[in-house]
C-alpha positions in Angstrom: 71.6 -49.0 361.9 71.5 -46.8 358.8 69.1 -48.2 356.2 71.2 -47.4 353.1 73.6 -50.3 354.6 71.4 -53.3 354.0 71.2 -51.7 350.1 72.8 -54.1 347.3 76.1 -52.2 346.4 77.1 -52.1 343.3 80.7 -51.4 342.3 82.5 -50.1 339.1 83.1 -52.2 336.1 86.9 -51.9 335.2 88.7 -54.6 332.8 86.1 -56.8 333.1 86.1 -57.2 337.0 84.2 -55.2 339.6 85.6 -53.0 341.6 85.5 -50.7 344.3 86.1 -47.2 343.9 89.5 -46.1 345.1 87.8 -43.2 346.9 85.6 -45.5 348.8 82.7 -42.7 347.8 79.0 -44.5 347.1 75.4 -42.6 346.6 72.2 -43.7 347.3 70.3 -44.6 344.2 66.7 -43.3 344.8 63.3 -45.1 343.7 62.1 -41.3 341.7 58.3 -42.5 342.4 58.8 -43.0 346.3 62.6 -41.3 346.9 63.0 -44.6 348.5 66.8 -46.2 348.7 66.9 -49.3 346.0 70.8 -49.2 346.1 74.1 -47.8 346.6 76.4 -47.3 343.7 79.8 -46.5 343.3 81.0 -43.1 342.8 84.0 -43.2 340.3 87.3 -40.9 340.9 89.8 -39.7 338.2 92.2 -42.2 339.0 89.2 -45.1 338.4 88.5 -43.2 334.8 92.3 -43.4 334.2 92.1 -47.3 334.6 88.8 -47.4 332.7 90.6 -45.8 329.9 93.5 -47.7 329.9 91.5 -51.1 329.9 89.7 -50.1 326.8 92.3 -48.8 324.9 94.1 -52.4 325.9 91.1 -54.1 325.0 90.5 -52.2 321.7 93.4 -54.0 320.3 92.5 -57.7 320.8 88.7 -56.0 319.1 90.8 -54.6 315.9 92.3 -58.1 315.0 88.9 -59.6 314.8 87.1 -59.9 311.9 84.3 -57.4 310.6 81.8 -60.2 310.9 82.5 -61.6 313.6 82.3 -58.5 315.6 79.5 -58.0 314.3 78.0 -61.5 315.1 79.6 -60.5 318.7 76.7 -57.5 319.0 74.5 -59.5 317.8 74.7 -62.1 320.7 74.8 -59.5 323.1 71.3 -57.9 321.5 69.8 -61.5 321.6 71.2 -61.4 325.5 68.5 -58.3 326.0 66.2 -60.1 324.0 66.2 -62.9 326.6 66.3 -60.8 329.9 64.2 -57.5 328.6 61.6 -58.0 331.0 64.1 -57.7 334.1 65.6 -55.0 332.1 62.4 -53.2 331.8 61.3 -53.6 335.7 65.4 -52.3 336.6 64.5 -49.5 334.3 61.1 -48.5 335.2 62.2 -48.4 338.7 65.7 -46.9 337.7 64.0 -43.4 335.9 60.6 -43.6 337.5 59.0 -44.1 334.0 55.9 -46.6 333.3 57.0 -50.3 332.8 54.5 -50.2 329.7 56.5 -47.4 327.9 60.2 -48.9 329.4 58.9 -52.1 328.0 57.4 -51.0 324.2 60.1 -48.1 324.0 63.5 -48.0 326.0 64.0 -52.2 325.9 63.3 -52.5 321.9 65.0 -49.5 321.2 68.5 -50.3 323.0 68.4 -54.3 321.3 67.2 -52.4 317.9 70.2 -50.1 318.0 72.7 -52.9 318.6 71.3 -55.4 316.1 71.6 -52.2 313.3 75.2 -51.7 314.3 75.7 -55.8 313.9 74.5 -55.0 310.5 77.5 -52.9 309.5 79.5 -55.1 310.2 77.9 -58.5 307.6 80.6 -59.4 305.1 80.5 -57.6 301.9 82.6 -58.2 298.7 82.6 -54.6 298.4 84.3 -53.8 301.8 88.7 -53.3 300.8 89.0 -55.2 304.4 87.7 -57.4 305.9 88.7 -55.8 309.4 86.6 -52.6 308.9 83.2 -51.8 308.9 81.4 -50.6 306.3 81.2 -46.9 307.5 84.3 -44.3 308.8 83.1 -44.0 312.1 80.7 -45.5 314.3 79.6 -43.3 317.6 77.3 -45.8 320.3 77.1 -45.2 323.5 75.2 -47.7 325.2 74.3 -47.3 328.9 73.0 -50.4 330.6 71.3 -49.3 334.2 73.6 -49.3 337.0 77.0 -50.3 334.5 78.9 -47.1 333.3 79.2 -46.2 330.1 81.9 -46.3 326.9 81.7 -44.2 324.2 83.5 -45.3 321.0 84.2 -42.9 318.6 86.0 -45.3 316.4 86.3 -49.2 316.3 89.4 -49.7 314.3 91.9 -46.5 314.9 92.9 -47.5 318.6 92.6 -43.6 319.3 
């Protein structure tokens, strides 16, 4: 029996369900320290970005009618989520890259709940902001990439483009 078949799987994350990939394809994620197997993970086609693209754009709509500050309390929640789970995060992450847990956890961890708690704060009300459904700068480019979850790229919150 091959060994990669008793691997968790793990499948792509389209509209808020999990998927297979329509080719079927998965790798093998490798451990970098020992190039053992820790999983399998789904290998995405054009046709799965195609979907992924069209469930953002769908759900960029429902984001744009919510209010700045709210949105912003939104990525704050989800930064307080990391807070509460960063030492799984950092052992997934140090065995992920290969890198030291002690770095993964003083660095990487802090770092990715930093950067979303900053962007939360662009989006506190201000009675200097013309709308209250904008943020407080033009454009906003994250990228956030949580281990094993693909990632989006928003080059603008509030455009729909």
């Amino acid at each position: 029996m091959d060994s990669t078949t008793e691997l968790k799987r793990y499948e792509l994350l389209i509209n808020g369900e999990f998927v297979p990939p329509s080719g079927g394809e998965y790798s093998t994620n490798l451990d970098p320290a020992t190039e053992n197997p820790i999983s399998r993970v789904a290998q995405g086609t054009s046709a799965d970005v195609d979907r992924a693209v069209q469930a953002a754009r769908a759900a960029l709509k429902p984001w744009n009618a919510i209010r700045a500050a709210e949105r912003g309390r939104i990525l704050m929640k989800l930064a307080e989520l990391l807070r509460e789970n960063q030492e799984e995060l950092a052992a997934l992450e140090s065995l992920d890259a290969g890198k030291p847990i002690a770095g993964v956890q003083r660095q990487d961890v802090p770092a990715a709940i930093d950067t979303l708690a900053y962007y939360a704060g662009f989006v506190v009300p201000s009675p200097h902001l013309p709308n209250p459904y904008v943020l407080s700068t033009s454009m906003i480019q994250c990228i956030a990439y949580i281990d094993l979850v693909p990632y989006v790229e928003v080059n603008s919150l509030y455009n729909g483009s």
